[in-house]
N, C-alpha and C positions, 0 to 999 in steps of 0.2 A: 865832316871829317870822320872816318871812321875809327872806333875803337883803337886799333891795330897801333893807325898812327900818329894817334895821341898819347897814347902807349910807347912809341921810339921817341917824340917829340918831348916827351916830358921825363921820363926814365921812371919815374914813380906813377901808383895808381891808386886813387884817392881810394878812400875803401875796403883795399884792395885785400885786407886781411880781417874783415869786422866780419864777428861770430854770427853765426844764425841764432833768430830768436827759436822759445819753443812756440807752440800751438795756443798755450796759455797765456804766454805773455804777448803774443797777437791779439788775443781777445782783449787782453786787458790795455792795448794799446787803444787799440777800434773803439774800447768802451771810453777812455778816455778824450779818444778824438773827436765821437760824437759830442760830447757832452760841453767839449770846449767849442765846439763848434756851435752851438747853441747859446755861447755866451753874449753879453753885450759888446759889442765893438766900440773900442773908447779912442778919443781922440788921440794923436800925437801929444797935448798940451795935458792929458788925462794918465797917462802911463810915463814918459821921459821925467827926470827927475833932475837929469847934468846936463840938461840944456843944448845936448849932441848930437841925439836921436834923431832916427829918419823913420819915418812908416817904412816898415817891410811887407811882402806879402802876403806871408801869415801869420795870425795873433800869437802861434807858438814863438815866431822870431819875435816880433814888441817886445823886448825885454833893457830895461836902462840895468846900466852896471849899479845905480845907485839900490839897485833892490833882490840883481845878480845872486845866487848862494852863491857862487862861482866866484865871485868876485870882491865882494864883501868884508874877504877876511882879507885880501888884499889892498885895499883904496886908502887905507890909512886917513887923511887929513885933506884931498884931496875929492873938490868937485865931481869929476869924471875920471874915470883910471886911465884915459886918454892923457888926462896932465900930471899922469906921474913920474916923475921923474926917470925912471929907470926904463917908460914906453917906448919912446921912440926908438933909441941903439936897439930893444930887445926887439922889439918888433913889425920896424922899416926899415931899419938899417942895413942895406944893399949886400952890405957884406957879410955880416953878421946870419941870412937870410941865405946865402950863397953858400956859408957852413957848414949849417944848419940842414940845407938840401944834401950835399955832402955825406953827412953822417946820417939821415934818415937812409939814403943808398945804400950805406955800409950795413946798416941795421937790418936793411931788409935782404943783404946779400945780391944784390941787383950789380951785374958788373956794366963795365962802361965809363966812361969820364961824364965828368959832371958839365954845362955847357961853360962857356968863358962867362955867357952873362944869362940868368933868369929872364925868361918871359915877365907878363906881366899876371901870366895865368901862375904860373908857378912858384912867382913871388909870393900871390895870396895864401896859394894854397900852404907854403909855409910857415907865412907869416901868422894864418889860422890856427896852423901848432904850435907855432911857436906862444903865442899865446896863450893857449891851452895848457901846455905843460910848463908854464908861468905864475897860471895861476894855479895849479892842479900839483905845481913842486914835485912836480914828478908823477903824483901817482897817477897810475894807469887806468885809462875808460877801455870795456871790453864790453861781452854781451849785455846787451839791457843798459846799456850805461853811456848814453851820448847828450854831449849838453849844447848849450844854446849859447853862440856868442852873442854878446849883446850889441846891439845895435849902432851904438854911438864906433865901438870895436869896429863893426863891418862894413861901414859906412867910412873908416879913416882909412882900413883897408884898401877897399875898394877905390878911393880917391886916391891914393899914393898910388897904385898900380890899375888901374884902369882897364876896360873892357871896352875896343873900340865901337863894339856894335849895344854898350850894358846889359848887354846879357846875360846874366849872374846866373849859377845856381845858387838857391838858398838850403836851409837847413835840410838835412835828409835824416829823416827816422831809421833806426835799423830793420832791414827786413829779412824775414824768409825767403831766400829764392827757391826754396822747394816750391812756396805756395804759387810760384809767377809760372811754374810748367806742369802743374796738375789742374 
């Protein structure tokens, strides 16, 4: 499917306003990605801590909410922030989600009606903010500043709203697009 018309299909574009890194904090990404990338690869039963976890792709995604910074100050009393009480309505709730889409539209000035019902792509993709700015209470990720849902998260995600072929994208770093046409 082309760009274009996932771009009409969806009304919003993931991304679609994240800042370019500079030069230096490329370096210092690259220096970090090697370095992790050299690390030891530990099992699911070595890194999961809530019992919820799925291996993801890459060691950057393996992250349990139980060790999250992201997440930490929020889990209260709670095994996995999956059983928190307030999870489910904020962040599969059909409608709540359908809001939620709504006002990211407004936010971003994009005209158009919002569809009667979410995809199942368009679901996540909200449901991914909406979690983010749940646990983030707001504040705002910009250059240099994108974080890691944790796994047990994208994993309940992904199972509420489903990709018939699973074909997921996973985590995406910030890039330069200057660097992708020089």
């Amino acid at each position: 499917m082309e760009n274009g018309n996932i771009q009409n299909q969806m009304g919003l574009v993931a991304y679609n306003f994240e800042p370019e890194l500079t030069v230096q904090e490329l370096e210092d990404r690259n220096r970090a990605a090697l370095a992790s990338s050299e690390a030891v690869v530990q099992t699911l039963d070595e890194w999961c801590e809530c019992g919820n976890c799925q291996e993801m792709p890459s060691l950057e995604e393996n992250v349990c909410c139980r060790v999250s910074d992201l997440v930490l100050p929020n889990l209260e009393d709670h095994n996995c922030i999956t059983m928190h009480h307030s999870y489910d309505t904020l962040i599969l709730n059909s409608d709540v989600l359908a809001l939620a889409y709504i006002q990211m539209m407004m936010y971003k000035g994009q005209q158009g009606r919002a569809p009667e019902e979410l995809s199942n792509r368009q679901s996540r993709l909200v449901a991914y903010r909406q979690f983010i700015c749940w646990m983030l209470k707001g504040e705002k990720l910009g250059k240099g500043r994108r974080v890691v849902i944790p796994s047990c998260v994208v994993k309940d995600i992904r199972d509420s709203f489903p990709e018939n072929n699973n074909d997921y994208t996973g985590f995406q770093a910030a890039i330069d697009v200057r660097e992708l046409f020089c």
